[in-house]
C-alpha positions as CSV (number, residue, x, y, z in Angstrom):
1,X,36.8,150.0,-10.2
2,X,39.3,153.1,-10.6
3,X,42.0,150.6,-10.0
4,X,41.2,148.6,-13.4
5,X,41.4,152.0,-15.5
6,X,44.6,153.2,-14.8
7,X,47.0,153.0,-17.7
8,X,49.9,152.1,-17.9
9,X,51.3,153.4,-21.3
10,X,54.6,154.5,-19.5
11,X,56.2,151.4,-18.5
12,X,54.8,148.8,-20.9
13,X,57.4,147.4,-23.4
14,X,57.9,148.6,-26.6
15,X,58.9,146.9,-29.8
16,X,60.7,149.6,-31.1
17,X,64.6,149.3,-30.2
18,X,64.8,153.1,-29.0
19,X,61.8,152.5,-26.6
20,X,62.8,149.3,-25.5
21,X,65.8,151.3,-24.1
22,X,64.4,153.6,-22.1
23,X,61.3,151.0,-20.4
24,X,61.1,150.2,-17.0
25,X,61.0,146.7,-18.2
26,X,60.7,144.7,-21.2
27,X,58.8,141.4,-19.8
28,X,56.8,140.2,-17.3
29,X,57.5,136.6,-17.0
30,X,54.7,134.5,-14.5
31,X,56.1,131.5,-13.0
32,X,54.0,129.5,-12.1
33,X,55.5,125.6,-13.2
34,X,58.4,123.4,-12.6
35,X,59.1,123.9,-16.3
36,X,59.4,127.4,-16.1
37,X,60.4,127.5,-12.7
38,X,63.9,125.8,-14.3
39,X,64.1,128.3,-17.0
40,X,63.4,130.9,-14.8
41,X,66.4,130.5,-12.4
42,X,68.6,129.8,-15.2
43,X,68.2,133.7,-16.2
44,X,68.2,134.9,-12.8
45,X,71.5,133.3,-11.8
46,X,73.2,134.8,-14.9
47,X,72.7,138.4,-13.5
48,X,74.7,139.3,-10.8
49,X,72.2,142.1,-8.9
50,X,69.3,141.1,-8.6
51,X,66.0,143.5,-7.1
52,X,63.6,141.7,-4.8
53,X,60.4,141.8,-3.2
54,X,57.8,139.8,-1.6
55,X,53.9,140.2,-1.6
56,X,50.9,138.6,0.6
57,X,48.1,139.3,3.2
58,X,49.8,140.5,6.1
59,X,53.2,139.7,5.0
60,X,54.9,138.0,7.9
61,X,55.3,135.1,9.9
62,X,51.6,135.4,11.0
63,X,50.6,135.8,7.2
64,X,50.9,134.7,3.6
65,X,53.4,135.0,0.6
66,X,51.7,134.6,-2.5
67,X,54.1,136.3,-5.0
68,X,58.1,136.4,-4.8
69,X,59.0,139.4,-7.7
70,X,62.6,138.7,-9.1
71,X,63.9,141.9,-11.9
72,X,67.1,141.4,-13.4
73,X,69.3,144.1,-15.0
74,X,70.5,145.0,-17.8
75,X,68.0,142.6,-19.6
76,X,65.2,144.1,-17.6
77,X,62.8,141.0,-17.5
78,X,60.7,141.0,-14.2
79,X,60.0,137.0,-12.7
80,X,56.8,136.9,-11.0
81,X,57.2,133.5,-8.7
82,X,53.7,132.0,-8.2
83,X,54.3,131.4,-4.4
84,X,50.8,130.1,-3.7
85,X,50.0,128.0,-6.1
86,X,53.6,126.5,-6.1
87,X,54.2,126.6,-2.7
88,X,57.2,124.7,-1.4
89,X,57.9,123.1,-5.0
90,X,59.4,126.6,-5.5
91,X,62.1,127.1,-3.1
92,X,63.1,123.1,-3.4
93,X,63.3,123.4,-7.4
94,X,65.9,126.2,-6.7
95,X,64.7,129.4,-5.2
96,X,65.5,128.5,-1.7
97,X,69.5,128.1,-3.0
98,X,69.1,131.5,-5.0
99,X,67.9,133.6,-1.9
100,X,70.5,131.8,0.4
101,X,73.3,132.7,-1.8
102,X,75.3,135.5,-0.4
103,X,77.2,136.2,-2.9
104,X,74.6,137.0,-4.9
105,X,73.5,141.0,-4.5
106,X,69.9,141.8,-4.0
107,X,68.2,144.8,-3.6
108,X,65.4,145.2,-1.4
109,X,63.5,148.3,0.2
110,X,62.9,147.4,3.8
111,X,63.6,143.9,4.0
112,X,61.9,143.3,7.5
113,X,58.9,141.2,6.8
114,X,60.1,139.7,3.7
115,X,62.5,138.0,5.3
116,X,60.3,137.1,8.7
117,X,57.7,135.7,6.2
118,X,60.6,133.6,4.2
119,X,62.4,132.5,7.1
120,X,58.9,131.4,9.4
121,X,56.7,130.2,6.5
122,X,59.5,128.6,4.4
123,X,62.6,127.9,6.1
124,X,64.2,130.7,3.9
125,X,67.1,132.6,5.4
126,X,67.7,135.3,2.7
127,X,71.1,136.4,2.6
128,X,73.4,138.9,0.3
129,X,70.4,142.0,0.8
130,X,71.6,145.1,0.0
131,X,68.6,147.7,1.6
132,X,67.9,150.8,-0.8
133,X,65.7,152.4,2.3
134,X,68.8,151.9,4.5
135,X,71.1,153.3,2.3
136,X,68.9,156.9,1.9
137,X,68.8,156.9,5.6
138,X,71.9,156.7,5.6
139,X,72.9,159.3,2.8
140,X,70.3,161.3,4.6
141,X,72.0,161.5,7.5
142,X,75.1,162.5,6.3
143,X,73.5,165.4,4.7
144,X,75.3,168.3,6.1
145,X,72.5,170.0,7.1
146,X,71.1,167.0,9.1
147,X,74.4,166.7,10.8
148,X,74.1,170.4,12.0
149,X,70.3,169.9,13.5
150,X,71.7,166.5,15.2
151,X,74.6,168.9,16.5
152,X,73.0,171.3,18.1
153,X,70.6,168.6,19.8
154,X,73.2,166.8,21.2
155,X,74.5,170.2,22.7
156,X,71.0,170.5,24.2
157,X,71.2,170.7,28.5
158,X,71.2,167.6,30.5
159,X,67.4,168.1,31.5
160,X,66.8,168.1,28.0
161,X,68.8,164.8,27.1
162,X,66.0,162.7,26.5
163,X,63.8,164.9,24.0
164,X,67.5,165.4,22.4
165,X,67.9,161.8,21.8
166,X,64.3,161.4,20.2
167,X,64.4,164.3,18.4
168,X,67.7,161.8,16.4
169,X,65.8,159.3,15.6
170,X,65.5,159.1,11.8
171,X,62.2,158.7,10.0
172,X,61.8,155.9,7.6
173,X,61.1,157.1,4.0
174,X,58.9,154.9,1.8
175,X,59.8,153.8,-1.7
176,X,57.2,156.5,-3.6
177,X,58.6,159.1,-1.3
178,X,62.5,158.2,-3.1
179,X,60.8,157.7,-6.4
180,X,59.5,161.6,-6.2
181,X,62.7,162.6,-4.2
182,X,65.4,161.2,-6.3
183,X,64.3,159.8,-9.7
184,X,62.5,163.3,-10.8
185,X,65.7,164.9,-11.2
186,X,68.3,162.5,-11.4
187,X,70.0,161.9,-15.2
188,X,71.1,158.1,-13.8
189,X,66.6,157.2,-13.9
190,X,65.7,155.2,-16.9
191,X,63.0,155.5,-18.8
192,X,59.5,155.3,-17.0
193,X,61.2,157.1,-14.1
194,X,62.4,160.3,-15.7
195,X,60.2,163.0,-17.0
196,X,62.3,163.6,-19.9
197,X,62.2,160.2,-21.1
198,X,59.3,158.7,-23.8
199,X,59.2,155.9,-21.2
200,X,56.6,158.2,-19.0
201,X,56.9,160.3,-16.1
202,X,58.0,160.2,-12.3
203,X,54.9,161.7,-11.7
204,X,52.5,158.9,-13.5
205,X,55.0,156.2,-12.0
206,X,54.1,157.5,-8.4
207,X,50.3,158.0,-9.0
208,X,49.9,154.3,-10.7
209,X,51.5,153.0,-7.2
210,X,49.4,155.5,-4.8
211,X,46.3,154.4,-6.4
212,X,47.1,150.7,-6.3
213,X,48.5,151.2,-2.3
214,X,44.6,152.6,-1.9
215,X,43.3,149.8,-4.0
216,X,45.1,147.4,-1.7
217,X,44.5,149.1,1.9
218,X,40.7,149.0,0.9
219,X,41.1,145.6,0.3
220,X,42.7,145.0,3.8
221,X,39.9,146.9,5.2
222,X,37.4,144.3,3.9
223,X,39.6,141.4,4.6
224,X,40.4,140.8,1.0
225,X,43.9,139.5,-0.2
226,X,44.2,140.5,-3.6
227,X,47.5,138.6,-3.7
228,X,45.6,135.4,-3.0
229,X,43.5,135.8,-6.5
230,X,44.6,134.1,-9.6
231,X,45.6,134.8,-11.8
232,X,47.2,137.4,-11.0
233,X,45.6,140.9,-12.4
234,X,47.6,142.7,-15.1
235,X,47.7,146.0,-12.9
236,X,49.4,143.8,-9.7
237,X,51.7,142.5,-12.1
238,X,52.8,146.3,-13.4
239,X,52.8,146.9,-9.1
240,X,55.4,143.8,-8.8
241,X,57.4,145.6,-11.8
242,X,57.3,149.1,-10.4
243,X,58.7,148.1,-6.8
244,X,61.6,145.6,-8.1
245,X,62.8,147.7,-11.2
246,X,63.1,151.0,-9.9
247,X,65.3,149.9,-6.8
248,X,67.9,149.5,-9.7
249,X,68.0,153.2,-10.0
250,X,67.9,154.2,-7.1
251,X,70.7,152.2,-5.7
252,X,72.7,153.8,-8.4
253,X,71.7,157.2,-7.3
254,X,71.9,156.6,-3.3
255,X,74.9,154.1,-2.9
256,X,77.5,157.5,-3.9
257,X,79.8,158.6,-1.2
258,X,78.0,155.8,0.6
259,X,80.5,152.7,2.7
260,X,78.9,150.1,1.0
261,X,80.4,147.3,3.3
262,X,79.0,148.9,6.1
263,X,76.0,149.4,4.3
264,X,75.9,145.6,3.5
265,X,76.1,144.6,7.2
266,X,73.6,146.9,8.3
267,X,71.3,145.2,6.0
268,X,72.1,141.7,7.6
269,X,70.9,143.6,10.7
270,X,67.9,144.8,9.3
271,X,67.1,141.4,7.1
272,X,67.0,139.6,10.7
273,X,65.7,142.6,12.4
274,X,62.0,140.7,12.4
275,X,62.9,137.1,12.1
276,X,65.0,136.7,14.9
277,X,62.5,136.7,17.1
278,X,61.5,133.7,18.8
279,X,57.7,135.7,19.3
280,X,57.2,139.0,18.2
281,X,56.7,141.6,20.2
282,X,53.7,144.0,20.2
283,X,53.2,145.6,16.8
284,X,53.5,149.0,18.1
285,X,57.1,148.5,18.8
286,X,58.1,146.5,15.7
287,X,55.9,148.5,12.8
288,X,56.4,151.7,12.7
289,X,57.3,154.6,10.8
290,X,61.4,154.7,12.6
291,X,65.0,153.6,12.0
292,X,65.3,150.5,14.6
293,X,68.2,151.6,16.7
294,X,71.2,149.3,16.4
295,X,71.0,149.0,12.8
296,X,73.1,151.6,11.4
297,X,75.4,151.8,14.1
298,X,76.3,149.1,16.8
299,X,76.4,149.3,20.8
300,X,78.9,147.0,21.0
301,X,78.6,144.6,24.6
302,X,75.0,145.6,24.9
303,X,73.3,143.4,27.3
304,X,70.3,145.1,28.9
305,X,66.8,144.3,27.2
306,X,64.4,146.6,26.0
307,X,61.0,145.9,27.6
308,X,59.5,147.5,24.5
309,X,61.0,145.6,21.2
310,X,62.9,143.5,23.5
311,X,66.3,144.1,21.8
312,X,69.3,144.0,23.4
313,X,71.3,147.2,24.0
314,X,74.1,148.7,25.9
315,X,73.6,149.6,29.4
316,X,74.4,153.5,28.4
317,X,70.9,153.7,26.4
318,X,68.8,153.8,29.2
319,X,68.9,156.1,32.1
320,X,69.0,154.7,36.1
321,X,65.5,155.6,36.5
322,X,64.0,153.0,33.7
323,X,66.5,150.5,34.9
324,X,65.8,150.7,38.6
325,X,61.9,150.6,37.9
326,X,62.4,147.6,35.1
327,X,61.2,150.1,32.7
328,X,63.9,150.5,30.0
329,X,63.3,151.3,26.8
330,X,65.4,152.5,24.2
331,X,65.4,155.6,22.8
332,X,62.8,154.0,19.3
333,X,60.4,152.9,22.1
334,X,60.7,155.3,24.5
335,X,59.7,157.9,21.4
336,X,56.9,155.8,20.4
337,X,55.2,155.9,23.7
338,X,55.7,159.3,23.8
339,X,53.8,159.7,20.4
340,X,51.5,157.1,22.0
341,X,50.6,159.1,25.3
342,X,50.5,162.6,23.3
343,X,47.8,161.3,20.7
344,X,46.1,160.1,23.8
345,X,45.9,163.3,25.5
346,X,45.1,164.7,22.1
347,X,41.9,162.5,22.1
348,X,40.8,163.2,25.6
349,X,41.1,167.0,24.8
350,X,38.9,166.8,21.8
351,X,36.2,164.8,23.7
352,X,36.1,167.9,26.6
353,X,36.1,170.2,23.9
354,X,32.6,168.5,22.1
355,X,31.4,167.4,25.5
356,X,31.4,171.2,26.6
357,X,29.8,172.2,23.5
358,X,27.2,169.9,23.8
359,X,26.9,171.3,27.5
360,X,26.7,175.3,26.2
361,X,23.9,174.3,23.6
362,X,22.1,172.7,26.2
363,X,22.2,175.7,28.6
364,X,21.5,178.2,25.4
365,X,18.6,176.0,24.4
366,X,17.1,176.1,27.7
367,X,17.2,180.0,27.8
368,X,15.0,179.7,24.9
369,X,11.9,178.7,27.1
């Protein structure tokens, strides 16, 4: 398949000193033993920042974790940790201690399911995440030109309060999306992230993970998990590389100007976002494409649930109307059955729209006779 020819070129390592400098990576280490489990863990710990991130079919509680991906920096070696053929053997020979430390920094790019699939499935709670996604929403919102548009919707009238508050929701950005954004341009990218680097290209970097990402969401389609096949193909492997290493970069880039012990316990929030729940609400109100409210900034006393995530939040985020129907939701929700009710409408139209032109073509073929 088209997935199998892609190359690679950019961000394999050199043996050359000068190249080896500028790589994404220099090794790709599979663990997938005791044996090297131990020696594994004994590099890890050395390095004090560590980027993380988990893989399986339908990561989550509900789903699997085949691969754990470990990268290490300076020494740029990327640990591959053989979740499903190890299985438990893993986080008892070591892991479990590593990803519990909190003193330990690690870098994640939304943590969310990771951590619901660690804690549910393994009896994992990860702690010491710093969230690179957080941290450019957060950067994004201090962008003075974002703080102008939030300005002068927050100035909107009181009939128009609502729409106001939805319209400040922030989007979630998604790690190629930061990859185009920030490591094009930036002199702080390494190597396979920077265009003016023998490592490769920004551009190559984000068209090796699109095509993999289609490679995988046809898999999902036909109930595949890739993740689940051993061993392990050498293009997931370069996938696992691509989506620890380059969080290294960009937290260089994004953490500037940024609080970072703020940012540090709004990624506690976020880490158990997902796994705090005792059952998981529907989808549509967990996954989706927005900041979770509450994360960033706290409502502090907040007491009144959410009938859509079923959060807790301050009785000021809902208006007397929801609350005397039993209808709160918070201003995520309430903007995601918005979205919900306008595609809907959307749909109906289009089905008028063909079912009258089928009706004229009827009444123009029937003039014919």
């Amino acid at each position: 398949t088209l997935l199998y020819t892609i190359k690679f070129e950019l961000i394999m390592a050199s043996s050359s000193s000068a190249e080896e400098s500028t790589a994404l990576y220099t090794a790709i280490v599979v663990v997938n033993s005791e044996d090297i489990l131990k020696d594994a863990l004994e590099q890890v710990n050395k390095a004090t920042t560590i980027a993380l991130d988990c893989e399986g079919d339908k990561l989550g509680r509900k789903g699997t974790l085949d691969v754990l991906s470990l990268a290490t920096k300076p020494d740029k070696t990327v640990y591959l940790f053989d979740i499903k053929t190890m299985g438990e053997k893993a986080f008892d020979g070591g892991l479990r201690k590593l990803l519990e430390d909190g003193s330990k920094t690690k870098l994640m790019f939304d943590c969310r399911n990771d951590a619901d699939a660690l804690k549910h499935l393994y009896h994992v709670t990860l702690r010491g995440v710093h969230d690179v996604q957080l941290i450019e929403v957060s950067k994004r919102l201090q962008d003075p030109e974002q703080q102008s548009k939030r300005q002068r919707h927050s100035n909107s009238s009181s009939n128009n309060y609502w729409q106001s508050v939805n319209k400040n929701v922030p989007r979630l950005n998604g790690l190629k999306k930061c990859i185009e954004k920030f490591l094009s341009t930036s002199k702080e990218s390494t190597g396979a992230v920077n265009d003016k680097q023998d490592g490769g290209s920004t551009k190559d970097l984000v068209a090796a993970k699109a095509m993999i990402t289609i490679e995988m969401d046809r898999a999902k389609f036909e109930s595949k998990n890739i993740w689940g096949v051993r061993p392990l193909s050498e293009v997931l492997k370069e996938y696992c590389a691509i989506d620890t290493c380059t969080l290294f970069s960009l937290y260089d880039i994004l953490k500037e100007g940024q609080d970072m012990e703020e940012i540090r316990k709004a990624s506690d929030r976020y880490v158990d976002y997902k796994r705090s729940y005792t059952k998981v609400p529907s989808s549509k109100y967990v996954s989706h494409c927005y900041l979770p409210h509450n994360i960033l900034q706290v409502d502090v006393g907040g007491n009144t649930i959410c009938t859509g995530c079923k959060k807790c939040f301050s009785r000021s985020e809902f208006s007397n109307a929801q609350i005397r129907k039993s209808i709160q939701v918070c201003r995520v929700c309430r903007l995601i059955k918005e979205r919900e009710v306008a595609r809907a409408n959307q749909e109906q139209m289009q089905r008028r729209r063909e079912e009258e032109n089928i009706g004229y073509e009827w009444m123009e073929d029937s003039l014919l006779f």
